[in-house]
N, C-alpha and C positions, 0 to 999 in steps of 0.2 A: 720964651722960657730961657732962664739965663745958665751958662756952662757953670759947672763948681768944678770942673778940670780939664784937661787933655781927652781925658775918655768919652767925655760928655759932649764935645764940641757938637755934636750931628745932632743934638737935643736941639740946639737953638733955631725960634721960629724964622728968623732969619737964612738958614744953612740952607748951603746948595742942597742939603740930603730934604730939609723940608720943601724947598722950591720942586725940587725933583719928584719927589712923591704925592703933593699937590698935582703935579701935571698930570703923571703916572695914574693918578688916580681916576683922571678923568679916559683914561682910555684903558685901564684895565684895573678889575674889581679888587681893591685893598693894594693896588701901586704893584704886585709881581704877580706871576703866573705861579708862584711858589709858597705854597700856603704855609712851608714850613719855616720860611725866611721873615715870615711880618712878626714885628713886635713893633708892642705900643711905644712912643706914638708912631714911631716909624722902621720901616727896614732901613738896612744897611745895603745902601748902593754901592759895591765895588767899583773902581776907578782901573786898580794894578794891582798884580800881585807877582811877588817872587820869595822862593824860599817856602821858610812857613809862616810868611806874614803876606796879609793883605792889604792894603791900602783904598779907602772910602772916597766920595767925590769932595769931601772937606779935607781931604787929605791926613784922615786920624788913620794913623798904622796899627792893625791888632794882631797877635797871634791867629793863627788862621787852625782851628780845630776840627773843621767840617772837611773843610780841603776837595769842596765838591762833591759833597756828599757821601762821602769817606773814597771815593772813586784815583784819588791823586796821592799815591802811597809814598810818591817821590817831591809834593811837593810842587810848588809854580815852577813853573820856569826852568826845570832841570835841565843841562848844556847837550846832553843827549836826544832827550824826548825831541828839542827844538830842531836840532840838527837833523834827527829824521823828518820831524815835519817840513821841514824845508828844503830837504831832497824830496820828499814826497811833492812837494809843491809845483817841483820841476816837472815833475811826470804827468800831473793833472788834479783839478782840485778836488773831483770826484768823475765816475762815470756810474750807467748801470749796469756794468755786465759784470758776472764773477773775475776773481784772479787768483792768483798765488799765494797773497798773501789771506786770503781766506782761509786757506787750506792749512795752512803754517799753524795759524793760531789754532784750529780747531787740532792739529796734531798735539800741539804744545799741552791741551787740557786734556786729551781722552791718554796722553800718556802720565799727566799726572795724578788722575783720577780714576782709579779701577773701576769704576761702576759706570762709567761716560763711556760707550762704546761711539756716540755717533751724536753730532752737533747738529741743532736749528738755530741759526743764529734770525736774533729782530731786534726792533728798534727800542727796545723797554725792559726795564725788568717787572712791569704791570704784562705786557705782552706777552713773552715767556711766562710768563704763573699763568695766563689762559689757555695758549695752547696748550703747557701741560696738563692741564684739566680736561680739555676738549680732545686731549688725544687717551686720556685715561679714562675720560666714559666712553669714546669710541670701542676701545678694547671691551669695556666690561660691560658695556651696555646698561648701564646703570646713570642715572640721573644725581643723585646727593652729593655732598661734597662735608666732608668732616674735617675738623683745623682745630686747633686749642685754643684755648677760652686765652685772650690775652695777645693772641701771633697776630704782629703785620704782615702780610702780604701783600702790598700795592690796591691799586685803584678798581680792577675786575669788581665787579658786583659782587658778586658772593664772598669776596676777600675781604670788602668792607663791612662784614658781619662778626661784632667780635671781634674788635683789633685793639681791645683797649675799651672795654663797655665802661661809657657813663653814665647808665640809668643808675634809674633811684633801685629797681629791682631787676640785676640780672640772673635770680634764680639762686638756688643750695649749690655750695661749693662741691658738692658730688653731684650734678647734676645741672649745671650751667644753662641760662636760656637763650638764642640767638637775639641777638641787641644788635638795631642798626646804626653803623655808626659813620652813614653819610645818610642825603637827603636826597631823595631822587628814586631809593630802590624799589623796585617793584613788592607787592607784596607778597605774593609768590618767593619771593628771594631766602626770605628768613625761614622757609618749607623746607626750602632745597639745601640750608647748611646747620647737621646735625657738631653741636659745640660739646669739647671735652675740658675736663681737665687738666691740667699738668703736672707730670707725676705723680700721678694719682692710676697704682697698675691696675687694684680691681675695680674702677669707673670706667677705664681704658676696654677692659675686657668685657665688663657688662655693656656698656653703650653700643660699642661694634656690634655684641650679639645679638642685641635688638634689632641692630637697625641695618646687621649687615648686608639685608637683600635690596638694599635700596642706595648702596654709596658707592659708586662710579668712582673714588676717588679719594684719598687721605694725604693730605698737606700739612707741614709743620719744618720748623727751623731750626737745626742740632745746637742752636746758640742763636736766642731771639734777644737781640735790642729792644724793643716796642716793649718786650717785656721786663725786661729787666734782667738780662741777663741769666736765666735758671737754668744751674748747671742741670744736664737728665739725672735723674738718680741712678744708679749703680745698677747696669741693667733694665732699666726703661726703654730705651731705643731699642734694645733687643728683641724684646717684648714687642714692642708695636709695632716690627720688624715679621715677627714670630706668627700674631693675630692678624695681622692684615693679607699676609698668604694666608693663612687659615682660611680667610676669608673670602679669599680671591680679589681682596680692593688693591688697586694699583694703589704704593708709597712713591709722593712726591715729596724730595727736599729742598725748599728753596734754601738758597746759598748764598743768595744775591746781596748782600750784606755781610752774610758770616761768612763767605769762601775765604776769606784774609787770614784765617783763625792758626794757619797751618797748609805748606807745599800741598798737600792730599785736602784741604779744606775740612771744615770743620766734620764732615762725614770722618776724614781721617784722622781728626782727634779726638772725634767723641763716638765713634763707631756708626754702623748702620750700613744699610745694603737697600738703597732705595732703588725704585724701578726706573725713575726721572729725577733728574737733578736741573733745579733755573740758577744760569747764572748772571751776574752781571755788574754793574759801576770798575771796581777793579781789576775784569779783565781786561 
């Protein structure tokens, strides 16, 4: 396939990026481990990066928009970030016991977030959105899991219900039906996660009351990407703030994407008072 510019170079079947994802491909399904990075015909191998541009193994330099997955607010290569990594280096490249600076970070968020009394920190931000779940049916003893019709929340089973439904029929816009949307779920799965609305207060209110002896848990994001961005209405979160004590269902807010939104994170800009907060990429 022949270049028509600078941007295109990685197009051609010639390019390290085609040699590379040819190889790639024979040892892992679609050349990455990152299902969000393939585009046709190929991903983009990084080489370098510094600043907010990235550099490809053809050496095409792009503006760099993901920046690791929104995770790098400062960018490659910052003269700081390196400089600590490189006193850290001196000290060790990792071990497994706790230290200090555990403690640091977990102080730095439970005092910027009033509703964060106390950290578990893991390896994911799929991780965090389980144990949250798994610690909020603990408490309530309740099995169901409830989320809006639309929210990502990572790779958990029951989070891939309703992340973005592309059936031909996911059901009345007042009454949403669980669509799954990976391959592998158990069938049971689509039982155990009652789908809502979004902004939508008396669907909010009806669906809980039906179903509230049975949901172990309520998950949703004060500013969802996946979705498109919907501001709550005026008073929404309140409300589901409001019914879910009613209810006695433990509110989880994942943050793990929107915590950027705002110092107090997006709980602190768009209100709410959840019981568990997941964070993660930009901490």
């Amino acid at each position: 396939m022949a270049a028509t510019g600078r941007q295109n170079v990685f197009l051609q079947e010639g390019s390290a990026t085609a040699r590379l994802y040819d190889q790639a491909s024979r040892q892992i399904p679609g050349g990455t481990s990152r299902l969000h990075y393939y585009h046709s015909p190929y991903p983009i191998y990084g080489r370098s990066a510094d600043g907010c541009r990235l550099t490809d193994v053809d050496g095409v330099e792009r503006l760099d928009f993901l920046n690791c997955m929104t995770a790098l607010i400062h960018g490659h290569g910052h003269p700081a970030i390196k400089a600590a990594l490189h006193e850290q280096i001196e000290l060790g490249t990792a071990w497994s016991e706790p230290a200090g600076d555990e403690l640091d970070l977990a102080r730095l968020i439970t005092d910027r977030v009033d509703t964060i009394e106390k950290i578990r920190f893991t390896n994911s931000g799929t991780e965090a959105v389980m144990y949250a779940i798994k610690l909020a049916r603990a408490h309530s003893g309740r099995d169901r899991v409830a989320k809006f019709e639309g929210f990502y929340h990572g790779y958990y089973d029951h989070m891939q219900v309703s992340a973005g439904p592309a059936a031909a029929d996911p059901g009345p816009d007042h009454a949403p039906v669980a669509v799954a949307n990976s391959g592998g779920l158990a069938a049971s799965v689509l039982d155990e996660v009652v789908v809502i609305p979004y902004n939508d207060p008396d669907a909010l209110e009806r669906i809980l009351a039906e179903h509230a002896a049975t949901i172990g848990a309520f998950i949703t994001d004060p500013l969802s990407n996946r979705a498109g961005f919907p501001h709550p209405r005026p008073g929404f979160l309140e409300l589901l703030r409001e019914v879910t004590r009613r209810h006695d269902i433990p509110l989880i807010y994942d943050e793990i994407i929107s915590f950027r939104v705002g110092y107090g994170g997006a709980q602190g800009a768009y209100g709410g008072d959840p019981d568990l907060t997941t964070l993660g990429k930009v901490i």
